[in-house]
N, C-alpha and C positions, 0 to 999 in steps of 0.2 A: 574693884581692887586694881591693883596697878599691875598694866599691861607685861610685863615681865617677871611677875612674880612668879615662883615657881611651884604649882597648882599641890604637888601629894605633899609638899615641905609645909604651906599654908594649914594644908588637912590634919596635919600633926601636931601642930603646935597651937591651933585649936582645939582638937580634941585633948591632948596635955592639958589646956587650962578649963577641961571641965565643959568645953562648949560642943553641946549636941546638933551636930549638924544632922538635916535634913536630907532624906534621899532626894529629893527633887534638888534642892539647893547644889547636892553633890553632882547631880546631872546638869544640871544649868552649868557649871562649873565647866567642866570636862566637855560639852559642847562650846562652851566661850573662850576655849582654850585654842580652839582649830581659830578661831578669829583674831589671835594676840597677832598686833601689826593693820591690821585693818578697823582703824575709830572706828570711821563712818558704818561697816557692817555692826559691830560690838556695839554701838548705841541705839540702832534699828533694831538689832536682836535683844537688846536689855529691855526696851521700851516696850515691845510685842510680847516678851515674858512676863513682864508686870500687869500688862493690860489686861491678861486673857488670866495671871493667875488668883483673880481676886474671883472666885466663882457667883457672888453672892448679886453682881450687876450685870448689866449689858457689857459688851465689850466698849460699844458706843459711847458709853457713859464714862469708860475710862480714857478715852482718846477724843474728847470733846475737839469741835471744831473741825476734824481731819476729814474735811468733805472730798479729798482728793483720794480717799481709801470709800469712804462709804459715800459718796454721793452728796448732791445738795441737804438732800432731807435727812441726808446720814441714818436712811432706810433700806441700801442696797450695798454691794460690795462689787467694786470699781476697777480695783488690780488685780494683775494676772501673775505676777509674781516678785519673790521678796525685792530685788532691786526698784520693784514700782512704792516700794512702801518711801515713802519722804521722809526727807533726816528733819532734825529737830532744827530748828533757829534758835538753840543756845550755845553755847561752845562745848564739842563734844564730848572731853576732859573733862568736863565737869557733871553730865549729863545723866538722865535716870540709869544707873546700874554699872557706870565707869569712875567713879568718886573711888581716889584710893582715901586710905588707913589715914594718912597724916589731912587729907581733905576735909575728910567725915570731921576730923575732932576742932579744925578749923573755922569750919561753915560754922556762922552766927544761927543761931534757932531762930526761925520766921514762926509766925503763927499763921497756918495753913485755914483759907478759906476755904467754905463748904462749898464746892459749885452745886452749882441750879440742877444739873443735870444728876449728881449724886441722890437728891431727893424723890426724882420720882419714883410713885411705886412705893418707896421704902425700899429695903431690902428685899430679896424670894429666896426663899428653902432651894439651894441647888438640888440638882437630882444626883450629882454623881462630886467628888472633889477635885482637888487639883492634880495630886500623883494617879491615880487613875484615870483621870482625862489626857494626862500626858502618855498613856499608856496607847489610848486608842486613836491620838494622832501618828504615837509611831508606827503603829499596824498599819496605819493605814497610808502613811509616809512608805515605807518597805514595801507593801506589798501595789503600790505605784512606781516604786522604784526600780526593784528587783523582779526581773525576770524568774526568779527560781526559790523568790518568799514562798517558804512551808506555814498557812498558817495554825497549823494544827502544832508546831514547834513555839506560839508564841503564848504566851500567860497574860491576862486582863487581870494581873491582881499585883498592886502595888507593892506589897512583899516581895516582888520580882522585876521592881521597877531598874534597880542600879545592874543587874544580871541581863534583862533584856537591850539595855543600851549599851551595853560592853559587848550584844552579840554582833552591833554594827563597826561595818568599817567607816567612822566620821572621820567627813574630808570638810572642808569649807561651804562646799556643796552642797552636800549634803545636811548640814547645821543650816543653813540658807532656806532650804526647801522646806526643812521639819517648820524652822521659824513661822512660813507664808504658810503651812499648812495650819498650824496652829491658833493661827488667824483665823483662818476660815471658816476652820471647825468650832471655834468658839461665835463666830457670826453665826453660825449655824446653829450652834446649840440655845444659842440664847434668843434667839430670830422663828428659827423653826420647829421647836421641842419645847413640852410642855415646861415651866415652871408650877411648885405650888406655894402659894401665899406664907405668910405666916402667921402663926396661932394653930389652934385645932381646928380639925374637919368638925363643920356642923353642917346639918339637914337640911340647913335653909339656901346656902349656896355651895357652889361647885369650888375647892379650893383650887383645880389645878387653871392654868392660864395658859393659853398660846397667842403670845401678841409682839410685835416688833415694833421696836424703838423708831421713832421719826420728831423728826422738829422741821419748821417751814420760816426758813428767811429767823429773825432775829427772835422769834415765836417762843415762850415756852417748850420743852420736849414733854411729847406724850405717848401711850401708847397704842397700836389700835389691832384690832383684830387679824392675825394674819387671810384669814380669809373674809375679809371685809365686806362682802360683794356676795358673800354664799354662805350664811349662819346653816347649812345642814350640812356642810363638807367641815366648818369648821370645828361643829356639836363633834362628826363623826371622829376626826382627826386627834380631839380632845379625849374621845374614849378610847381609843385605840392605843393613842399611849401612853395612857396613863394607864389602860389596861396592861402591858408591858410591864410600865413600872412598878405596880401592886405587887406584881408576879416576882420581880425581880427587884426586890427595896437595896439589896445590900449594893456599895458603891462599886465593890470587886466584881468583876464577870460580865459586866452589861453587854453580852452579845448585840441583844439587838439596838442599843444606840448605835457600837458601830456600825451597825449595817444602814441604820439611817443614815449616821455620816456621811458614810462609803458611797449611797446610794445618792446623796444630796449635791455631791459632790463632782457626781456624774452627769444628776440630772436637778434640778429643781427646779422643775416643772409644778406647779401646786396639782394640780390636777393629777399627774404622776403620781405624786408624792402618796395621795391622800388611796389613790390605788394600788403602790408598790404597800403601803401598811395594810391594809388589807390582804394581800396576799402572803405577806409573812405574818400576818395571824394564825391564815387557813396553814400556811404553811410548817410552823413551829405546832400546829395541834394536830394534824394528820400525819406528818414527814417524822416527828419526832416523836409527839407523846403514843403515836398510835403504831410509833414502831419496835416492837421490840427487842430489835438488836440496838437500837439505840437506848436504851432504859436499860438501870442496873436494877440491883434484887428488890430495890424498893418504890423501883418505875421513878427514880428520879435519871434523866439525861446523866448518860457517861459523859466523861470530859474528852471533847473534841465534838462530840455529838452535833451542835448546834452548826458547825463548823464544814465539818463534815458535809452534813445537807444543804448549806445554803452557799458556803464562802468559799469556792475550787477554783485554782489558775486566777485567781483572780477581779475574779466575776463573781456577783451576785445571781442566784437562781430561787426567786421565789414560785417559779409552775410546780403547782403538784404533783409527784413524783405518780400517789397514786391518791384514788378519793374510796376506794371499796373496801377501807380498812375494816377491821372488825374491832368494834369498842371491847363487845363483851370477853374478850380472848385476851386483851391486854387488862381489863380490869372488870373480871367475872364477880359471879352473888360470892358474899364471904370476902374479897379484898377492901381493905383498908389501907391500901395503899395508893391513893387513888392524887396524883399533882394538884396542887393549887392554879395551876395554869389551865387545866381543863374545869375548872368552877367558875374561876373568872373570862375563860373565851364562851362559856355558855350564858355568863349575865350581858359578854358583848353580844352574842348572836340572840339573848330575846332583845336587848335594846332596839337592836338595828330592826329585828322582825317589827317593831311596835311603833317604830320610824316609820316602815315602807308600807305598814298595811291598815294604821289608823293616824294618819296624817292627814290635815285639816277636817272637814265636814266628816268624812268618815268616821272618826273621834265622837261623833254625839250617843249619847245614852238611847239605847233602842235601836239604834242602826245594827243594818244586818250585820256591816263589815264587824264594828266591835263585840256583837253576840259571838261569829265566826272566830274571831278573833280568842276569844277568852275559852272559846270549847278546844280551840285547838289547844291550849296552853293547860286544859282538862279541868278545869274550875270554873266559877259563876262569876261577873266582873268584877270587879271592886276599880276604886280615884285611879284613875290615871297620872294623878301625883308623882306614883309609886316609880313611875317610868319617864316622867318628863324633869324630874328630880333627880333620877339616877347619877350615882359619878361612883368610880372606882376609890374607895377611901383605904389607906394605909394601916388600919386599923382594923378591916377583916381580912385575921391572917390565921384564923384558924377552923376546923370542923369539927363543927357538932352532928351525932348523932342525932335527926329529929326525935325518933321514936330511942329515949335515951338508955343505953347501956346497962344501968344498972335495973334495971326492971324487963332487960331479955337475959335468958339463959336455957339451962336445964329443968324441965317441969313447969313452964313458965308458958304464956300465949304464944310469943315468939323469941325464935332463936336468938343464941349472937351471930350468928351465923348468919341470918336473913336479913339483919340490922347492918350488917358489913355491905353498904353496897353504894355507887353512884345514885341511888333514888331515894335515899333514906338519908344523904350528906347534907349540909346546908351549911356555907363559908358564911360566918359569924365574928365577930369581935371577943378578944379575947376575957373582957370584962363582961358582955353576958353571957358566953358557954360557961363562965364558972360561977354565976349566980345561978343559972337555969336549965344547967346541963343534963338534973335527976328529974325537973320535973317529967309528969306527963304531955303526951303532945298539945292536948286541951288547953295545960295550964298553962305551955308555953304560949300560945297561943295569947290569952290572958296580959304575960307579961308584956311581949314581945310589942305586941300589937300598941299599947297602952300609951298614949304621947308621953306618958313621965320618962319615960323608959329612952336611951339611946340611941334612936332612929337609925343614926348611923350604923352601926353595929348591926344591924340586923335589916340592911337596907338592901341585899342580896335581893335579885330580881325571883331568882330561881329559889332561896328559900322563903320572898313572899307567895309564890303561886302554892308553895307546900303549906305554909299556914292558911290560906284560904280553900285548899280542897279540906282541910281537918275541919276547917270552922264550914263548912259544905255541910261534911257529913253529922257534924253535930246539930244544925238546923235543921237536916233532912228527918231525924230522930224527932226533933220535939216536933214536927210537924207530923210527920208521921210514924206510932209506935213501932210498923212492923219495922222500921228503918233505926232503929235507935239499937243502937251499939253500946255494948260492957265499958263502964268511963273506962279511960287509957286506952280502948282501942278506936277511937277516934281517925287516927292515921293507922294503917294497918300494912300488914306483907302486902296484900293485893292491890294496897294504895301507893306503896313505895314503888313496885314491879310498872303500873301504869303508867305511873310519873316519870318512870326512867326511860320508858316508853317515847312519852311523847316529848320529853326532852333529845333524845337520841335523835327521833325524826326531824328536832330544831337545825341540832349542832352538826350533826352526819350530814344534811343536805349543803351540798356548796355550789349551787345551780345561780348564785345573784351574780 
């Protein structure tokens, strides 16, 4: 728009004609407003907002060629801050995001080629959008900036996008720095944080990707593993946040990106990296879900909670405040209130147990290690598939009772009461808990197991060990009568109780 226009008059006389402007566009505005008189910053700033707000690519891919930001291979990131970013070689007047009103309707229509570098990949399912990613550059702009950033005062929910930017006082500078921040963090997100593909989660491969954009000399652009050099940091790195993201699908709230950000930002280090997630696994399931003043009436995290524990003065603090939580006090026999985050930090920690302890040779059928292995897990072995196939899928977002609901009660073998617990839970897809919610365990079994059946859905590490101790003890019966169980009690209280057992001995230990 043309540098003298006068920003709340424009707003008005758009919205008069009907035209819904965007909170973001209204933010863009109102920081490009501190820049009227300065082209050269206002086409730098226009450029870096277009580049980073198209979510669905690299950033790289938007700013083709600009090896003086990213590098020869345009695999790193080069500048130290927004004056290092380079002006455009077209005349700035005219340039991405400075075309006024009489411009726009002048410019002849070109027919825009496709670059080379728009194709790779295709597109990817971003994990979070554009106004809430603009959210968690600010936080993290402010609380760089400002000595005396509260950020328990600040909201990650785009509803509060045009509210949180009018908390700041924007100088030049300040618009300058968000800019180069914004940059970065979108290098960052797109460089060092999962993407997932697009189409549906199936069985057969892992949708989610972590891989960084490179080209070499005049080369095609491809992508390649960020951890290139170490497929079991990069496996780990992959479950970890996408373990995260399961937890946390919705695009509002993403604590823990920023703290990746935040963290990347200080340090990116891969090696670091692949350790600071880890510690904010251990540390969001001990620090938070196992604390009760942080959990409201239905053990979901109060607001500020996450904040509270990890984000003070400043600084990130992923050390364990304490490790001797008590599971059963925060979610005792009879709760049904039991987070989605502690289902899925219990199918990362067998993952990882089944990384560290039948890894290469050890892995063969009859070895002690994988006997060991599967007695600890309190069941007989079954494929290893189960677990070298594993990936956290978007689609188990709900609990099934194993031993199901409508067959415990009053007068009945067992309670609902006893059925209410961490040992009897199993995180399922929401299309087979409601074909198979009533059966009995047996027959879920039956279902579940069956390759017709949605692998996905029901690919929970912690609810396969629960269907093979049921299909245990239903083999232990036809082998042996005195072992043969009343059908439907197949899984039982004293099987759920076990299980939550030697699950707890899993997840409670944090000695790696």
């Amino acid at each position: 728009m043309p540098k003298d226009v006068d920003l709340n008059h424009y707003f008005e006389v758009m919205n008069s004609r009907g035209e819904q402007l965007e909170k973001h566009e209204i933010v863009k505005a109102k920081l490009c407003e501190q820049l009227i008189g300065n082209e050269e910053a206002m086409e730098k700033f226009s450029r870096i907002w277009e580049a980073c707000s198209d979510m669905s690519f690299y950033v790289q891919q938007k700013l083709p060629g600009m090896t003086s930001v990213f590098g020869k291979t345009m695999g790193s990131f080069d500048i130290e801050s927004f004056n290092d970013f380079p002006n455009s070689n077209v005349d700035s007047s005219l340039s991405l995001g400075m075309k006024s009103i009489s411009d726009l309707l002048n410019t002849p229509i070109k027919k825009i080629e496709k670059k080379e570098d728009d194709d790779i990949n295709d597109r990817f399912q971003p994990i979070i959008d554009f106004p809430n990613f603009l959210l968690i550059v600010l936080k993290i702009t402010r609380a760089w900036n400002e000595d005396d950033f509260n950020p328990l005062s600040f909201t990650l929910d785009d509803k509060e996008l045009i509210k949180e930017f009018d908390k700041v006082n924007l100088t030049p500078g300040f618009v300058k720095d968000f800019a180069y921040n914004l940059l970065l963090a979108k290098y960052f997100l797109d460089n060092f944080v999962i993407h997932h593909t697009n189409g549906e989660d199936r069985a057969i491969e892992n949708p989610w990707k972590l891989q960084y954009f490179y080209k070499k000399g005049s080369k095609a652009s491809y992508l390649k593993d960020l951890y290139e050099d170490n497929k079991a940091q990069q496996n780990e790195v992959i479950q970890l946040l996408s373990m995260f993201e399961v937890a946390f699908t919705p695009k509002q709230r993403k604590n823990y990106l920023f703290y990746c950000l935040y963290h990347l930002f200080e340090d990116c280090d891969l090696n670091n990296y692949v350790e600071f997630l880890r510690k904010l696994a251990d540390k969001y399931f001990f620090d938070v879900y196992l604390d009760a003043s942080k959990l409201n009436d239905i053990n979901q995290p109060k607001p500020n909670s996450f904040d509270e524990t990890i984000f003070n003065n400043g600084e990130l603090s992923v050390e364990l405040e304490k490790t001797n939580r008590d599971f059963n006090r925060i979610y005792p026999l009879g709760s049904y209130n039991i987070p989605l985050y502690v289902f899925n930090y219990t199918d990362y920690k067998l993952w990882k147990k089944y990384v560290v302890e039948l890894r290469g040779n050890k892995a063969k059928k009859n070895s002690r290690n994988r006997k060991d292995f599967f007695n600890s897990l309190g069941c007989s072995g079954f494929e290893l598939d189960a677990f070298n196939s594993f990936y956290f899928s978007r689609t188990r977002k709900s609990l099934e009772h194993y031993y199901p609901q409508a067959k415990a009660g009053d007068n009945m073998p067992i309670s609902t009461h006893d059925i209410n617990c961490y040992g009897n839970f199993a995180m399922i897809g929401s299309d087979a808990n409601s074909s198979g919610s009533n059966l009995n365990p047996i027959n879920k079994n039956n279902r579940y197991l069956d390759t017709k059946s949605n692998q996905v859905s029901v690919a929970s590490l912690k609810f396969r060990i629960m269907l093979q101790i049921c299909q245990d003890n239903y083999n232990n019966g036809i082998k042996d009568k005195e072992k043969e169980r009343p059908f439907g009690l197949e899984w039982d209280v004293e099987d759920m109780v076990r299980h939550q057992k030697n699950m707890l001995e899993i997840i409670m230990n944090n000695s790696e």
